[in-house]
Each structure stands twice: as structure tokens, then as C-alpha cells.
C-alpha angles and dihedrals in degrees: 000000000000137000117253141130130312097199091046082051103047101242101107126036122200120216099205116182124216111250084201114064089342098242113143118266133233126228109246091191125255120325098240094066084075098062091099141317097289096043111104081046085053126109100254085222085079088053103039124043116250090256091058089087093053093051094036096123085057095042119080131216105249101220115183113223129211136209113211097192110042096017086240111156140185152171125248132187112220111191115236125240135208114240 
């Protein structure tokens, strides 16, 4: 068992509302698969510092949201879980 992210993982879902025109926003997946091209193919050691897996439970998974009406878009922190 680990800690890791129940949105990334499939076993949560957010419903994240636009503050903008309050239309419900989609998950874009996890910012750090925008760093470059490569990037959500990318070891996640070259992104997090090696500590981050030792303070995981206290770290969140940073998700980008997008609004498809307005182009709004947001990050949100989803707190990890171990599983």
C-alpha cells in the first residue's frame, strides 16, 4: 500500500465549479503533465523532490480544471490517500 491520488486513480471524482460563469469543470489531469512534451511519460522523481515521497500524506496532487464554456481555468490540491 502507498499514498497517492484518488482522482489520478479513479477512485474520487471532484465536481469544481467555474467562479467564473459557474459551469462545472472538467479535470485536465495533474499540472505537472504540462511541464513539457515528455512530461506525463517522465519519472515524477525529476519533478518532486526526493522527500516528497516521505511527506506524501501531507502533499497534495496539484489537478488543473477547465472551464469549457467561458476557458476559465484553475488549480486545485486533492489530498492523497493511502490505498
Amino acid at each position: 500500500m502507498e499514498y497517492g491520488c484518488p482522482l489520478c486513480n479513479g477512485i474520487a471524482g471532484v465536481n469544481e465549479r467555474c467562479s467564473s460563469c459557474g459551469q462545472l469543470m472538467r479535470d485536465a489531469g495533474m499540472v505537472e503533465d504540462y511541464y513539457g512534451p515528455y512530461s506525463p511519460y517522465d519519472n515524477m522523481d525529476r519533478y518532486e523532490p526526493p522527500l516528497f515521497w516521505e511527506l506524501a500524506d501531507r502533499m497534495p496532487c496539484v489537478h488543473l480544471f477547465s472551464c469549457s464554456k467561458c476557458g476559465y481555468d484553475k488549480r486545485v490540491g486533492i489530498q492523497r490517500a493511502f490505498f
